[in-house]
FIMI-631204 format. One line per 5 residues: for each residue x, y, z of N, C-alpha, C. Coordinates in pm, whole numbers, plus 50000, padded with zeros to 5 digits. Layout:
N
X:Y:Z:X:Y:Z:X:Y:Z | ...
This chain:
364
46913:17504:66295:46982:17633:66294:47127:17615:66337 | 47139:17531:66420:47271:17474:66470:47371:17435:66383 | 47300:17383:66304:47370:17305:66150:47428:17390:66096 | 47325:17483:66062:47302:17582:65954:47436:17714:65978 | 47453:17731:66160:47562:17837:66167:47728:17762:66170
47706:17641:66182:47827:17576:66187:47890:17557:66020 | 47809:17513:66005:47793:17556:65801:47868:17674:65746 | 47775:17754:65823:47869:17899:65750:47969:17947:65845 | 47964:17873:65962:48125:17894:66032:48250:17880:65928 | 48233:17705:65894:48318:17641:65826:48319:17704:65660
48271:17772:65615:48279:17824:65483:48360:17978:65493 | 48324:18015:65623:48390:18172:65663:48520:18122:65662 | 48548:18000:65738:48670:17975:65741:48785:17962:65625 | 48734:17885:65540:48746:17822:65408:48806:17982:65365 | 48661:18046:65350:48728:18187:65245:48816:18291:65305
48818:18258:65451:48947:18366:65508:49103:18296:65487 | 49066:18165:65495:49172:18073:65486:49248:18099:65333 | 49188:18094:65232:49171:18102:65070:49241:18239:65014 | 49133:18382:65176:49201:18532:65107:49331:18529:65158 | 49374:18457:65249:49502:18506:65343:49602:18443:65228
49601:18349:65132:49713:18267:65074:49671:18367:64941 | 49567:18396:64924:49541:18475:64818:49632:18635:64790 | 49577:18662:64927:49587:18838:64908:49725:18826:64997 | 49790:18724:64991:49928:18737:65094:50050:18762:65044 | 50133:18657:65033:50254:18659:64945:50201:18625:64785
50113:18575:64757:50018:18518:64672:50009:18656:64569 | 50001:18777:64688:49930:18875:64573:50070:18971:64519 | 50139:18924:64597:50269:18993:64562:50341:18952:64412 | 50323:18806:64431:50308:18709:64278:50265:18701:64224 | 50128:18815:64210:50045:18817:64105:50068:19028:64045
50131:19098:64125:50098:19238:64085:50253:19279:64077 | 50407:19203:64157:50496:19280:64121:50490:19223:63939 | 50530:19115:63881:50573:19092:63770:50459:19188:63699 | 50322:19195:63692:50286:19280:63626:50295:19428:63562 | 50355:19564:63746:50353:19614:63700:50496:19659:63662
50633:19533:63686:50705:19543:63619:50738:19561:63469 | 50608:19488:63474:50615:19496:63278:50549:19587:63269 | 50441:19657:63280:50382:19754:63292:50559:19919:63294 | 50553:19930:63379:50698:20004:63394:50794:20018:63301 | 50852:19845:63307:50960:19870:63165:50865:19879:63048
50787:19846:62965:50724:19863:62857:50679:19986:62802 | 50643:20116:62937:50613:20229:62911:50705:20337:62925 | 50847:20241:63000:50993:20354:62939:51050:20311:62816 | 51031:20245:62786:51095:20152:62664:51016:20235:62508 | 50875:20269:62537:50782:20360:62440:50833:20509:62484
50818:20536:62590:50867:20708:62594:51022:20721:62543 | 51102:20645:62561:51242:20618:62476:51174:20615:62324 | 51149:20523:62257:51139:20520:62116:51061:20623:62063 | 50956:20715:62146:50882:20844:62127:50968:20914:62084 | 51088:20925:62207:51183:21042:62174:51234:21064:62051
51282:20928:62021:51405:20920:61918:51298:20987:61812 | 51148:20902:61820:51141:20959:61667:51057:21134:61640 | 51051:21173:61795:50992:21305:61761:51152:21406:61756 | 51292:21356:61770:51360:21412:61696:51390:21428:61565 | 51357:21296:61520:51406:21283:61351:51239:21416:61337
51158:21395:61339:51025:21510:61312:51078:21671:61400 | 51225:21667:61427:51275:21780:61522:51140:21902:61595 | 51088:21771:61679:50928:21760:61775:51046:21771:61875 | 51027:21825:62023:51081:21843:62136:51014:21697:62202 | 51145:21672:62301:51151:21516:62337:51087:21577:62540
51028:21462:62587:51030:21490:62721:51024:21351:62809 | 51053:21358:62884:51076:21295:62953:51008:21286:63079 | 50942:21158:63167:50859:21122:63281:50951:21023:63344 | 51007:21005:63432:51046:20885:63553:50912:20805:63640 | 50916:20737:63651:50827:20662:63722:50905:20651:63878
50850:20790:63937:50886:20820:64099:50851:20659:64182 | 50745:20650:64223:50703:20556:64269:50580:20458:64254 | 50566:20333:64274:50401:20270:64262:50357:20233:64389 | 50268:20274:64464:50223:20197:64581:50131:20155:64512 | 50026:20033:64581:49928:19928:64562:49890:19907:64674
49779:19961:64697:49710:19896:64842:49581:19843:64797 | 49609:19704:64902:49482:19583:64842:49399:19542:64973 | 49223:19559:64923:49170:19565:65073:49066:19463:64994 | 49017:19360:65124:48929:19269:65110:48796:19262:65158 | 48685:19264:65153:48571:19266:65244:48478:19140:65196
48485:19094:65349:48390:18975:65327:48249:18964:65423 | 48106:18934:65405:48011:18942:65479:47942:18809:65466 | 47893:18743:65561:47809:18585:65568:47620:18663:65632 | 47562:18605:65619:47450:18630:65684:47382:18460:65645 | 47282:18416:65732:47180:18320:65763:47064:18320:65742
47001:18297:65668:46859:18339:65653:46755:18243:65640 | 46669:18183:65751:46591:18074:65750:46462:18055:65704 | 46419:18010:65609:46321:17978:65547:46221:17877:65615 | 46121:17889:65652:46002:17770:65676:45918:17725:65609 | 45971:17610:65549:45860:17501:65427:45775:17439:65548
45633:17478:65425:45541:17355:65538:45503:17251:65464 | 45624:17225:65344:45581:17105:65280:45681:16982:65343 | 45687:16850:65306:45721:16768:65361:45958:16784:65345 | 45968:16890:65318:46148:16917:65335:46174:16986:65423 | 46090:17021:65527:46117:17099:65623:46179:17259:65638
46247:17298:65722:46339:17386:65706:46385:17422:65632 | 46445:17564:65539:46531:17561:65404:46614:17694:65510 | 46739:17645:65509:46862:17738:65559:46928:17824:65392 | 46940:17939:65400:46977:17954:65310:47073:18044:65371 | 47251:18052:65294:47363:18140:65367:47331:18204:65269
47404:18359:65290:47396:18470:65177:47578:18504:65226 | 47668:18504:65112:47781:18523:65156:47834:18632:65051 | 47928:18722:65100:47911:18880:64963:48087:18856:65006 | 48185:18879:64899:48312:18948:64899:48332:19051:64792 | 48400:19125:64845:48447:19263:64762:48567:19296:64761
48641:19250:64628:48829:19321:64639:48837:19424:64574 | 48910:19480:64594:48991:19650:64558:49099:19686:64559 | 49143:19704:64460:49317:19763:64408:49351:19906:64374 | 49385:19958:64426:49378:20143:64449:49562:20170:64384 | 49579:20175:64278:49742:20160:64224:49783:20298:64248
49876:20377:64324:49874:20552:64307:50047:20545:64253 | 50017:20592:64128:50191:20604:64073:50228:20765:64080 | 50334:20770:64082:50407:20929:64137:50539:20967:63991 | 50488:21050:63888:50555:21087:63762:50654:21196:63816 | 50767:21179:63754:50859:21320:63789:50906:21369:63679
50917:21476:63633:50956:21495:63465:51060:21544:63501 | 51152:21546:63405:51341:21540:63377:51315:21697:63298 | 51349:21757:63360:51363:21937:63310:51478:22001:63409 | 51487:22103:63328:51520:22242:63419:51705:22189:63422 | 51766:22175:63517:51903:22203:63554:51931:22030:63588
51854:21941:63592:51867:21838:63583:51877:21767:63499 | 51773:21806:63371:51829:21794:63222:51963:21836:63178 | 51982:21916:63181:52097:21990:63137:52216:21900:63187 | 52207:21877:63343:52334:21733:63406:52355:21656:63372 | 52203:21591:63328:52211:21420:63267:52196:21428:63134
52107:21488:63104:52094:21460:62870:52196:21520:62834 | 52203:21676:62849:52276:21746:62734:52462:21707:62826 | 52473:21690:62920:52614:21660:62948:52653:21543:62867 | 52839:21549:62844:52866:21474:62756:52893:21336:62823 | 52826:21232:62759:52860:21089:62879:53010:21099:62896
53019:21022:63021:53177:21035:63115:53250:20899:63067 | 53375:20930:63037:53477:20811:63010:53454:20694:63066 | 53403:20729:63231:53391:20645:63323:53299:20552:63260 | 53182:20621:63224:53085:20540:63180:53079:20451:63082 | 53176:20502:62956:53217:20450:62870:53305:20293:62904
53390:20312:62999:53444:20216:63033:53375:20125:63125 | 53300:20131:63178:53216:20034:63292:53128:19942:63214 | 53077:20058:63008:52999:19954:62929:53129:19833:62847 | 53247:19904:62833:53355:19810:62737:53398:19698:62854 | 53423:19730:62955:53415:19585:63090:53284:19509:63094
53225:19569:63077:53053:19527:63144:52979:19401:63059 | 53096:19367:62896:53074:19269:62796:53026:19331:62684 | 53001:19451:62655:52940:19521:62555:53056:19543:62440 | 53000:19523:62339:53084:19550:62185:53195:19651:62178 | 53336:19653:62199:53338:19841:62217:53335:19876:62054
53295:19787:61945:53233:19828:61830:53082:19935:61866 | 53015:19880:61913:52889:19941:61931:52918:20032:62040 | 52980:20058:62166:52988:20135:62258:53081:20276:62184 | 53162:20246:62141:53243:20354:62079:53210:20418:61948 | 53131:20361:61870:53060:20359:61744:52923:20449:61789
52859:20441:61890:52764:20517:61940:52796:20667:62040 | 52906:20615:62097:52917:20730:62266:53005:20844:62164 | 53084:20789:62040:53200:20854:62052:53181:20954:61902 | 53236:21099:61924:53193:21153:61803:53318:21156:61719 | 53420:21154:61826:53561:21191:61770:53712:21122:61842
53813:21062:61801:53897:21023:61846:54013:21060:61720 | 54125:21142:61810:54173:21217:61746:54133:21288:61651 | 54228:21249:61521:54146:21338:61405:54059:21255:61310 | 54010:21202:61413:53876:21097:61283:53715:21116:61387 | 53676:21124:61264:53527:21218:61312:53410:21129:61254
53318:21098:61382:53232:20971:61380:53101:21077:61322 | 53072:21135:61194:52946:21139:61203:52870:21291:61279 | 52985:21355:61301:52946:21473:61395:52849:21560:61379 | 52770:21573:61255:52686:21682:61199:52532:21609:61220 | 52601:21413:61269:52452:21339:61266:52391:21382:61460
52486:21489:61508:52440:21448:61668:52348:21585:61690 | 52266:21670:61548:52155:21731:61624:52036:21736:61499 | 52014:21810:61469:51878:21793:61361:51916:21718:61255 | 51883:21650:61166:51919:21612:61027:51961:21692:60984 | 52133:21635:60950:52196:21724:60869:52158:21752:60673
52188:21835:60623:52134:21817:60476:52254:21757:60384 | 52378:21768:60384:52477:21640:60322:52553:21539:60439 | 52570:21462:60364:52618:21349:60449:52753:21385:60509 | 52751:21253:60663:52829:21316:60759:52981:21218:60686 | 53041:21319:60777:53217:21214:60779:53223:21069:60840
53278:21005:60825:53257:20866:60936:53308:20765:60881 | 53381:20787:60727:53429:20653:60693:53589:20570:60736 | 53647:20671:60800:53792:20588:60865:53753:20570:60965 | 53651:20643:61069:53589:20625:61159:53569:20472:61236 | 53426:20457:61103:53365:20327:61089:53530:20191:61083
53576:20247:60986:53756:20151:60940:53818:20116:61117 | 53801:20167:61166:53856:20156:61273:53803:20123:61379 | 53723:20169:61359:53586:20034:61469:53604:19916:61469 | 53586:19846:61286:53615:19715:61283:53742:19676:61344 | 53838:19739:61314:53948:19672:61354:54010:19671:61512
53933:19778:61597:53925:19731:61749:53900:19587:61754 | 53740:19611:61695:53670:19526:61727:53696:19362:61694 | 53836:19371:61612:53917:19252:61574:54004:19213:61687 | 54085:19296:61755:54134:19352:61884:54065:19259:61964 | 53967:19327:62022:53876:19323:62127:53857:19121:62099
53765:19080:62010:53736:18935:62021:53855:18870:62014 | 53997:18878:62008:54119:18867:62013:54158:18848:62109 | 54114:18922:62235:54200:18970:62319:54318:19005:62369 | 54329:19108:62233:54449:19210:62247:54472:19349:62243 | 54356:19353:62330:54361:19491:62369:54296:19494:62513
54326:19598:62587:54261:19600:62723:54218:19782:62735 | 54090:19798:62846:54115:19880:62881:54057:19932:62988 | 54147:20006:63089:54118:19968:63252:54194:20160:63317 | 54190:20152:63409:54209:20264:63513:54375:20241:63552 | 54400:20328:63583:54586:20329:63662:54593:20435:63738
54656:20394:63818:54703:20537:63923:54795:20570:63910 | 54837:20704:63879:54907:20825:63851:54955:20920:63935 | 54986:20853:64081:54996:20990:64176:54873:20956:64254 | 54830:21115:64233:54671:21116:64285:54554:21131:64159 | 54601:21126:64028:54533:21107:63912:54515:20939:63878
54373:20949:63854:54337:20813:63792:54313:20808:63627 | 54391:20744:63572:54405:20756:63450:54300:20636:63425 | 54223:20645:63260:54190:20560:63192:54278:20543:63043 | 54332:20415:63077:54429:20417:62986:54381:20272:62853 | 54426:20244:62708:54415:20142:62657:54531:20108:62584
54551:19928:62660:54641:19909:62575:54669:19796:62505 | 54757:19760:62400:54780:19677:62318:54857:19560:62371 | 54789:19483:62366:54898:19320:62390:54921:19252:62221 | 55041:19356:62225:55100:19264:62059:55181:19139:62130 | 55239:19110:61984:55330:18973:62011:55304:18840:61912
55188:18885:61850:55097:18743:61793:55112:18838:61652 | 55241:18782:61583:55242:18844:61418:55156:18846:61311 | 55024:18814:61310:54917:18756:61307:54865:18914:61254 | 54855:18986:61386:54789:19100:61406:54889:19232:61405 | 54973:19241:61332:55089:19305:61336:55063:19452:61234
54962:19379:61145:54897:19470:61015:54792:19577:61078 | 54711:19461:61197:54578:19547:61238:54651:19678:61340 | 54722:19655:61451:54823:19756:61510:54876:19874:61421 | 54921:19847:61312:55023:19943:61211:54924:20015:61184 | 54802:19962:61121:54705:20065:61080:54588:20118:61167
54570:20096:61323:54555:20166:61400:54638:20296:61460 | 54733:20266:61446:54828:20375:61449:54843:20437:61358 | 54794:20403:61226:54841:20525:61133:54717:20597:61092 | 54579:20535:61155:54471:20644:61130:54444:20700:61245 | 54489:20668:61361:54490:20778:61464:54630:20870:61487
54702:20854:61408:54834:20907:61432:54898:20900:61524 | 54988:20772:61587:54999:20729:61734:55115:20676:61708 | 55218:20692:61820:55364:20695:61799:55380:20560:61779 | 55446:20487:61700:55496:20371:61647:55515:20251:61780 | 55605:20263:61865:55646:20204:61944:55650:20204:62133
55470:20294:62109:55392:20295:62204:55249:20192:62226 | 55244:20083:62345:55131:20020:62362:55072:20080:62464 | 55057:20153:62538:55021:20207:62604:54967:20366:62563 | 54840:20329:62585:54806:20506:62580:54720:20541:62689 | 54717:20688:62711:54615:20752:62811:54485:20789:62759
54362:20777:62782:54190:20848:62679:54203:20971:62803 | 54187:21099:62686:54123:21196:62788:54073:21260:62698 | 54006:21399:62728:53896:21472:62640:53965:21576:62594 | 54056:21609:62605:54199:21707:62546:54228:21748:62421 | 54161:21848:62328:54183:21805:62219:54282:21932:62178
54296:22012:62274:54395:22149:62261:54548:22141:62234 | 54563:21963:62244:54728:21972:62295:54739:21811:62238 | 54716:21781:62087:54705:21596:62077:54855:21520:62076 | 54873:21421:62145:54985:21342:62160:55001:21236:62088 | 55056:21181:62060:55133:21068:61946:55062:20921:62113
55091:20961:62225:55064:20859:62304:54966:20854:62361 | 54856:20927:62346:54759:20945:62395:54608:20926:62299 | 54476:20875:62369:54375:20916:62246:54276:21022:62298 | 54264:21127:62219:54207:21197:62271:54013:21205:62229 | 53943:21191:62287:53808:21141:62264:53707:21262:62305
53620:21248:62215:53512:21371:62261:53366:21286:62269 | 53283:21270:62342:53197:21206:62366:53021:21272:62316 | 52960:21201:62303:52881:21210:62248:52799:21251:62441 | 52645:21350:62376:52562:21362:62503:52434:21224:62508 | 52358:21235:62568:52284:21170:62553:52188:21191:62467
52170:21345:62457:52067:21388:62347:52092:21363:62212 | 52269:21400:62178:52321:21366:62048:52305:21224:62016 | 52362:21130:62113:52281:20999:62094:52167:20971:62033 | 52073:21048:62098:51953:20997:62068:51922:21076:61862 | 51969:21173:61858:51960:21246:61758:52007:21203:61649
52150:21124:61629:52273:21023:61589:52121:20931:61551 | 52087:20817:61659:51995:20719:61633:51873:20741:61577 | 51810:20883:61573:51711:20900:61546:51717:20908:61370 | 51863:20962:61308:51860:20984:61182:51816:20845:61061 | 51796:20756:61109:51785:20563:61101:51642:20570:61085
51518:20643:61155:51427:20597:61185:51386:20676:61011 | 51304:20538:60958:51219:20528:60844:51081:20625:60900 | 51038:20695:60746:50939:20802:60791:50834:20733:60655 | 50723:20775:60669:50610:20782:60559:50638:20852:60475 | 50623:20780:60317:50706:20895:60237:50597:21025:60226
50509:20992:60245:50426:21118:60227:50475:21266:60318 | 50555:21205:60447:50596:21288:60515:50726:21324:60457 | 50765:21248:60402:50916:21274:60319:50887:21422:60231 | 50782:21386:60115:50705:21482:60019:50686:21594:60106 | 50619:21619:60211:50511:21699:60275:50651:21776:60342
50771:21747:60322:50861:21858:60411:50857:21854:60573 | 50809:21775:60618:50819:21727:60751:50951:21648:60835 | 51020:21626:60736:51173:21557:60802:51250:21573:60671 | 51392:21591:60720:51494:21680:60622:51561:21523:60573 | 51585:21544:60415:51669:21428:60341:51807:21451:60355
51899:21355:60376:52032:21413:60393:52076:21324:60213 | 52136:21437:60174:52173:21391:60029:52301:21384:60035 | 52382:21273:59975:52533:21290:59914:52588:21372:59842 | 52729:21409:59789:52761:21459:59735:52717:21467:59571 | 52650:21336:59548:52600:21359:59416:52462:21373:59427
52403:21457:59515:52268:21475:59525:52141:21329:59544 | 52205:21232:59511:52155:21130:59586:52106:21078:59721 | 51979:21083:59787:51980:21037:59915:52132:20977:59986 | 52102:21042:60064:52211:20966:60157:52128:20799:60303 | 52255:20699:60287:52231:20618:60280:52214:20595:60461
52167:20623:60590:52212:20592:60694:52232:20486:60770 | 52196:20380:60718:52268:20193:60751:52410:20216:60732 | 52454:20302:60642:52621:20272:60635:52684:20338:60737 | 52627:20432:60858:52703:20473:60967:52728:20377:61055 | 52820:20446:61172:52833:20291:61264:52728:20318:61379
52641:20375:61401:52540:20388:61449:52379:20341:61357 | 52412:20333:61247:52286:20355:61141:52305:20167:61121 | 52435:20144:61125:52457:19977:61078:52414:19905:61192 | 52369:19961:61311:52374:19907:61454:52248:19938:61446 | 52149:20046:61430:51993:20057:61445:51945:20065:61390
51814:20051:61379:51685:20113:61265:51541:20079:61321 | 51473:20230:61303:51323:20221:61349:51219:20204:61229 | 51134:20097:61245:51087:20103:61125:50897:20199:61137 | 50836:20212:61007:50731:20218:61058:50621:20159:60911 | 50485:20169:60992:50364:20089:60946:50294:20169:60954
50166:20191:60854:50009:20237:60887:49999:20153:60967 | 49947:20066:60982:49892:19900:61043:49993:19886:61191 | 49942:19842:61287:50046:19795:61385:50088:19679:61388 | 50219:19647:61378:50277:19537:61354:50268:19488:61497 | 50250:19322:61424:50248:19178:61457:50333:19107:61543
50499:19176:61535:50553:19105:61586:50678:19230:61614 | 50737:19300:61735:50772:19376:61704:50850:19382:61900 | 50941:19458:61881:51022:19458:62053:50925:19566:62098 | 50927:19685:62045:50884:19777:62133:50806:19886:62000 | 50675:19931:62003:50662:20044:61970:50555:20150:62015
50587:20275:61919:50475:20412:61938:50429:20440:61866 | 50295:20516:61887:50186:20544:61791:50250:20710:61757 | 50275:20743:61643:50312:20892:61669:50246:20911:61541 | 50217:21045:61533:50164:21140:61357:50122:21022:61269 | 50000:20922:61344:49941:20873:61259:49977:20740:61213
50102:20715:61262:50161:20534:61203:50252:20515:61339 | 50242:20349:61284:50313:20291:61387:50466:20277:61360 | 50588:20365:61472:50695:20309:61480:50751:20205:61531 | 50820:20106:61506:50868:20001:61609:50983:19972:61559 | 51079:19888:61648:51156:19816:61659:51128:19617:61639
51197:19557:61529:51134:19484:61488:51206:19361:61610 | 51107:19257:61607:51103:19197:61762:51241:19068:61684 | 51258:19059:61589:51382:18969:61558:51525:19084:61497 | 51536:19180:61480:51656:19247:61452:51693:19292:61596 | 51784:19198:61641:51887:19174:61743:51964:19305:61769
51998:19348:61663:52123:19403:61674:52059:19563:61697 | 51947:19640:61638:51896:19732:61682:51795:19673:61855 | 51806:19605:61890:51742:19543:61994:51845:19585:62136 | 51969:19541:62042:52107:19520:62148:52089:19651:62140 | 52137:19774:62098:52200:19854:62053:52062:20008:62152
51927:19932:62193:51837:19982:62254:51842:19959:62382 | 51909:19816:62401:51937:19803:62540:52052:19910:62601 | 52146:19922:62519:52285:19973:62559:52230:20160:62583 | 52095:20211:62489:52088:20298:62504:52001:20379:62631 | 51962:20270:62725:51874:20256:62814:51960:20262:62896
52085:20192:62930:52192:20159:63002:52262:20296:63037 | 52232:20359:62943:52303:20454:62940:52250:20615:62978 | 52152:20610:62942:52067:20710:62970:52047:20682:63163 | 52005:20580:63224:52000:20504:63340:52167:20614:63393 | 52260:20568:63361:52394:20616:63396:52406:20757:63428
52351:20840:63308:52372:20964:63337:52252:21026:63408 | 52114:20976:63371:52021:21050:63467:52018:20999:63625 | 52089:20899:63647:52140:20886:63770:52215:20973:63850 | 52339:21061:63746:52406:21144:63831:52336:21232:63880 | 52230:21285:63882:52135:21417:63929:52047:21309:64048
51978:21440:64147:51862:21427:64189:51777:21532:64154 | 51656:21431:64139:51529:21529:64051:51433:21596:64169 | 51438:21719:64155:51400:21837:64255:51260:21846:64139 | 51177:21937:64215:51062:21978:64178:50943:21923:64218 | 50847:21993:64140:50731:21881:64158:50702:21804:64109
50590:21661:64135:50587:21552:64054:50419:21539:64073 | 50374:21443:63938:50264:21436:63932:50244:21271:63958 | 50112:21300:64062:50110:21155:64151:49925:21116:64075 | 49957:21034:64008:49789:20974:63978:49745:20819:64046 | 49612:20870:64085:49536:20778:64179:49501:20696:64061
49510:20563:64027:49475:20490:63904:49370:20392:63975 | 49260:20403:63943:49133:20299:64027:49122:20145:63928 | 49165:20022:64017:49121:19929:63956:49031:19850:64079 | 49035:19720:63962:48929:19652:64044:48936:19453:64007
């Protein structure tokens, strides 16, 4: 019997020894990366939900993931139980040893409504913001091509920032002038940064000519924004009551129009096409209109499947087929990140008041 409790001394030991490296830092390395992915994977689907229950002009909503606690409890029991052979093996010790783990996950949902919506979606993103993504390494092809509806008198698309429009939008000097920042920009001859003004902080952009090279791309930035000849320096503000030869004046896109802009991209079932369920935007010659050729439409696209695809970044099950984002088109990939980035930015400026829904999730 002596044997027999020293036995299951040394095995108690073993498995407390085993839960402590287990259920210790051990378990921290086994449940944060999970329900990290868990987390991003299920904002990443309520994002691509949205976009496409706008193009179906379906009302979009929104859940935050308040908080996750995880509490992890262990139970372990040994017992001894001695058997008497009266055949020639004597004694039979037999241990009986029981463990029981338990993972109790309680996540805390907060939904984005009421006067907090209104702060962060429908407000128009802030210059600021705009500029923290053109520093931050981001395209200002794609940042300005997306945030921006209007700079001066050239108009990005404006009729694409709420339901499907029914003829096609404006956007082609627009788009002309994107590229040629964006010639600028990998150049580096252009900048654009903050100045102090007094007690005004200006966001200003400006031109580093000098390189005759680029003498053509300058002339005709200035002549489709209408911008005084022998000004490199300008001020961005949202001003459109009073436009200056030295100034650009910019109207920003919301977050919702964003999403509405991106949503016009997302491919539908033609049956839903037929069935009057999402509006065709036609050209002037009654021809579908084309939305890859916007500078938002050339930057995204949602595709969809009966079947759930194989290989894919992110998708949702909605009205019956699968939407996704295809897991090798980069550039709608990029262009999802930037829109996450951004949404992050402005629903940041609020705090979310109300109530929230907290679910006890039982695992094991």
């Amino acid at each position: 019997m002596r044997t027999g409790n020293r036995f299951l001394l040394f095995i108690l030991l073993v498995l407390i020894t085993g839960c402590q490296s287990t259920f210790g830092p051990r378990a921290l390395e086994q449940t944060h990366p999970a329900y990290n992915e868990a987390i991003v994977g299920s904002l990443n689907q309520q994002m691509l939900r949205n976009v496409v229950r706008l193009r179906y002009r379906d009302v979009p909503f929104y859940l935050d993931v308040g908080s996750v606690t995880a509490s992890l409890s262990l139970d372990t029991n040994a017992a001894l139980n001695a058997d008497v052979d009266i055949g020639p093996g004597g004694n039979i010790l037999s241990p009986g040893i029981g463990i029981a783990y338990s993972q109790s996950p309680t996540i805390s949902y907060t939904p984005l409504r009421g006067e907090n919506l209104l702060k962060s979606i429908l407000s128009p993103i802030r210059l600021e913001s705009i500029l923290v993504m053109t520093q931050s390494g981001w395209s200002i092809e794609r940042v300005f091509g997306l945030c921006l509806e209007r700079i001066n008198n050239l108009a990005n698309a404006p009729t694409a920032s709420g339901p499907t429009p029914i003829s096609e939008p404006v956007y082609l000097d627009f788009k002309k002038l994107l590229g040629l920042l964006r010639n600028l920009q990998e150049a580096g001859l252009i900048e654009i940064g903050t100045e102090q003004a007094g007690e005004t902080q200006n966001i200003v952009i400006k031109f580093i000519t000098g390189d005759p090279s680029y003498t053509g791309v300058f002339a005709e930035i200035r002549r489709l924004l209408g911008l005084d000849e022998d000004t490199d320096r300008f001020v961005l503000n949202t001003d459109f009551l009073e436009l200056s030869k030295e100034q650009w004046s910019l109207r920003t896109r919301s977050i919702t129009s964003l999403l509405y802009y991106l949503s016009q991209n997302v491919a539908v079932p033609e049956e839903h096409r037929v069935s009057g369920l999402v509006t065709t935007t036609r050209t002037k010659n009654g021809t579908p209109f084309d939305w890859n050729s916007t500078p938002a439409g050339n930057l995204f696209r949602v595709n969809v499947s009966a079947e759930r695809p194989t290989s894919a970044y992110v998708t949702t099950y909605y009205r019956g087929h699968w939407f996704y984002i295809a897991d090798n088109d980069l550039q709608s990939k990029s262009t999802f990140m930037l829109l996450r980035q951004l949404f992050n930015l402005q629903a940041g400026q609020t705090k979310f008041e109300g109530p929230t829904l907290t679910l006890p999730v039982g695992g094991r």
